[in-house]
Structures are given as structure tokens and as C-alpha cells.
C-alpha positions, 0 to 999 in steps of 0.5 A, a space after each residue: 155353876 155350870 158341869 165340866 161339859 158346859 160352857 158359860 154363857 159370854 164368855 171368851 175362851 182361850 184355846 190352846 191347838 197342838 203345836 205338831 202332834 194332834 194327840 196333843 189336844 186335850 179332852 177340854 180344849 175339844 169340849 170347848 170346840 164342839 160346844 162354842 158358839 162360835 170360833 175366832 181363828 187366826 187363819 180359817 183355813 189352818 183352824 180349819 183342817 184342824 177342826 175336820 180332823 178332829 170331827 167339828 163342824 163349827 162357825 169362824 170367823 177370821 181375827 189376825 192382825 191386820 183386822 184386829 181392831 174391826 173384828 175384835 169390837 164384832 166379837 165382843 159385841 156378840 159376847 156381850 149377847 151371850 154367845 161363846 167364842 173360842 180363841 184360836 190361834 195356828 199352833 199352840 197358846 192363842 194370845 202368846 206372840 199373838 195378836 189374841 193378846 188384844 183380844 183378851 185386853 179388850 175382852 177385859 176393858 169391856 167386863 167380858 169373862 176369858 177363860 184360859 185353857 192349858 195346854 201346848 205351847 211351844 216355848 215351855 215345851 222347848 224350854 222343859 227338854 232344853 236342860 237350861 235354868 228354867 227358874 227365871 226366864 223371859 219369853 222374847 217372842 221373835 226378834 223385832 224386824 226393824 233394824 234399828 229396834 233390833 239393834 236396840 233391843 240387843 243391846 238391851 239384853 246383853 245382861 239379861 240373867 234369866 233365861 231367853 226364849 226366842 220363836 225363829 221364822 226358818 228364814 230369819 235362823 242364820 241372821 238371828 244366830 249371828 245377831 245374838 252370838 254378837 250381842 250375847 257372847 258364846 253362851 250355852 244355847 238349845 235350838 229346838 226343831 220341830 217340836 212334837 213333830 215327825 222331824 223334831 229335834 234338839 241341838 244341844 250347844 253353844 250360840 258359837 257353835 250352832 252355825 257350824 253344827 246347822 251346817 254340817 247338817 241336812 239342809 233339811 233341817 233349816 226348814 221348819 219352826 224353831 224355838 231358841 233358849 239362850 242361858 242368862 249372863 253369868 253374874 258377873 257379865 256386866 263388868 266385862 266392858 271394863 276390861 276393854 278401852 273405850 276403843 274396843 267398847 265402840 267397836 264392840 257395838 259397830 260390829 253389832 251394826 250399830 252407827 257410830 251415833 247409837 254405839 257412842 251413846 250405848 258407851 256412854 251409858 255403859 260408862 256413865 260418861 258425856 256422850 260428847 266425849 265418847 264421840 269425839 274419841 270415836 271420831 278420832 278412830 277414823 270410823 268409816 260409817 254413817 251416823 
């Protein structure tokens, strides 16, 4: 077996960076820097400054999303000859939202070891200072940027009774809010800023209610990453169409964005009713919208 210090031979290693905060780095994560043979980084240059700060001089070689595939059959090929990788990714826990993820599947579809290291990521570190139910929650990564799964994907987690973890691009902060308060109600919320960082910062609130808190702020605070955690439904969440008409229930979903199409089958699935007779009282309403 091989001393705390050693790296295996052929094997991948998953390595959490800091999210912010450098210190943030543990002692393991640095080993496994220095003594890889070689490191495979989202972004050279972030991985990069990273690597000069800390005092490693070390190979990379470039895997994103876009070369994926090419790069990730070269470095299994050298894992197969025995060197060692370190995967990286910006900030935080490589393969989590994060086209690492396929590496490590195709590491495992190849018989090749992964090794996962802790350590930061920053939707455990949200979710552990936000105070919302962490027993059972979902990670839901960022928000899908095709308007159509996006739509689906909000009508898909309006019941959803863990906990939600989103990531939210600073230029996608104002729509996401919006698109969620619409699907999920006045739910209790905590908008993580920053985390780790000089300007890190909590909102402690509800989806309603964040707009006009960001807007009262510095403008400031809209630049930056964030993490949103979002309560569950309550326990009775799935019976509230019921206390709308079939009226109301489509119009629910046409203020989502939905067409007329989507928001008469999200109905008639709701209701276990035929799409057909839903559609035909939406037609009746005198809708003004495509689909």
C-alpha cells in the first residue's frame, strides 16, 4: 500500500480547488498537486495562477467541454501507462456541474481507478450556512438555458419536497429569480454571494421577496457567482391546483411562458384529464398566444 504521500500509479485523482478563499486548500489536495504526473484543467490558465500561487510547477493539459471526448480518450490512454492525473476544475469539486463528470465515467468504463478527494464545493458550503432543511435535498446545478426544457424543467419541480440547490451565472440572477418564484411560489430562499470570498454574503429570505432586496442593494452585489437554496413544497403543495379552475390552472402556466399546447398538457396531466378537453376550454378563453 502506498504512504499518505504516495500516489498510485494509473490513477485519476479528483481534486477539489478553493471556491475563494486559498487557504481553502488542504494539505491532500496540495500532495496530489505536486506529485501527479500530470494535471487536467478546465481552464489552464485559472488552473494556472493557481498552481503559481500555491508554488507548483506541473504539466496540464486542457479538458473542457468542448474537447471532452478527444481529450478524454488521451488521458485515459496515459493512465492506462501509468501516469497520474489530477482533475481540476476553476473552483471547487471537479466533475459537480462539470464536464469532469465524464471523465471519471469513462475513466470507470475503461477499468481505470478515480480517486476522490474532499473538499470545497460550493453547494454544500451554501447549503450548511443557509439554515434551510439540508436532510434531503437536490443539487439542480444551473438552470437548463433552452426555453423550452426550461419551461419543462419548472413544471417539473413545482412539488419537489427536498431541499433545491441552484449555481446562478450573475447574468442569468434576475430572469432565474423570477422564473422560480413563478413555478415555485413565495418559498423560503437563502441567495449565497461569493462564498469564501472578501464580499461574501447571505440574503436570508423568501423567492418574492429577493428582487426588491437585490434592488435596494449595491448594484455591486449582482456581480459575482451565486448559489440559491430554495425550501421544498410543503407537504400539501400538490393539492393547491385544485383549488383553481381549469381556467386558472392554464393561466397559471401561461404565466410561466409556457404556449397554450405545453400549458393544456401540464393541465391535463395535473388533473388526469384528455389533453383535448382541456384544450378545447383554453381555446374557449380566447388566448392570445402561439402553440
Amino acid at each position: 500500500m502506498p504512504s499518505n504521500n504516495e500516489l498510485e500509479k494509473g490513477v485519476l485523482y479528483v481534486v477539489p480547488t478553493p471556491i475563494g478563499n486559498l487557504s481553502d486548500i488542504t494539505l491532500r489536495a496540495r500532495e496530489t498537486l505536486e506529485n501527479c504526473d500530470f494535471i487536467a484543467a478546465e481552464d489552464t490558465r485559472v488552473s494556472g495562477k493557481l498552481l503559481m500561487l500555491l508554488g507548483i510547477k506541473k504539466p496540464m493539459v486542457s479538458y473542457h467541454e468542448h474537447n471532452k471526448i478527444s481529450e478524454g480518450k488521451k488521458i485515459c490512454g496515459r493512465l492506462k501507462n501509468g501516469e497520474t492525473c489530477a482533475l481540476v476544475t476553476d473552483a471547487g469539486t471537479p466533475a459537480v456541474s462539470d464536464p469532469g463528470a465524464e471523465l471519471v465515467a469513462l475513466c470507470a468504463e475503461n477499468g481505470i481507478k478515480v480517486i476522490s478527494l474532499p473538499g470545497a464545493c460550493a453547494a454544500v458550503t451554501a447549503l450548511a450556512g443557509s439554515g434551510i432543511p439540508s436532510r434531503r435535498f437536490c443539487f439542480e446545478g444551473f438552470l437548463p438555458e433552452n426555453a423550452s426544457e426550461r419551461r419543462e424543467y419548472l413544471e417539473s419541480i413545482k412539488y419537489e419536497k427536498r431541499t433545491l440547490i441552484y449555481y446562478i451565472a450573475p447574468h442569468d440572477l434576475d430572469r432565474a429569480i423570477a422564473e422560480l418564484s413563478g413555478a415555485l411560489g413565495n418559498r423560503k430562499c437563502v441567495l449565497a454571494k461569493e462564498l469564501t470570498k472578501r464580499n461574501e454574503k447571505y440574503f436570508y429570505t423568501t423567492l418574492g421577496e429577493l428582487p426588491a432586496l437585490l434592488a435596494a442593494a449595491d448594484p455591486a452585489v449582482k456581480k459575482g457567482e451565486f448559489v440559491l437554496i430554495v425550501a421544498g413544497a410543503s407537504e400539501d403543495a400538490d393539492a393547491d391546483w385544485k383549488q383553481l379552475t381549469v381556467e386558472e390552472h392554464i393561466l397559471r402556466y401561461l404565466k410561466l411562458g409556457m404556449t397554450k399546447m405545453e400549458a393544456c398538457k401540464a393541465v391535463a396531466r395535473d388533473r388526469g384529464r384528455p389533453k383535448g378537453e382541456i384544450y378545447k376550454i383554453a381555446s374557449e378563453m380566447n388566448i392570445e398566444t402561439d402553440g
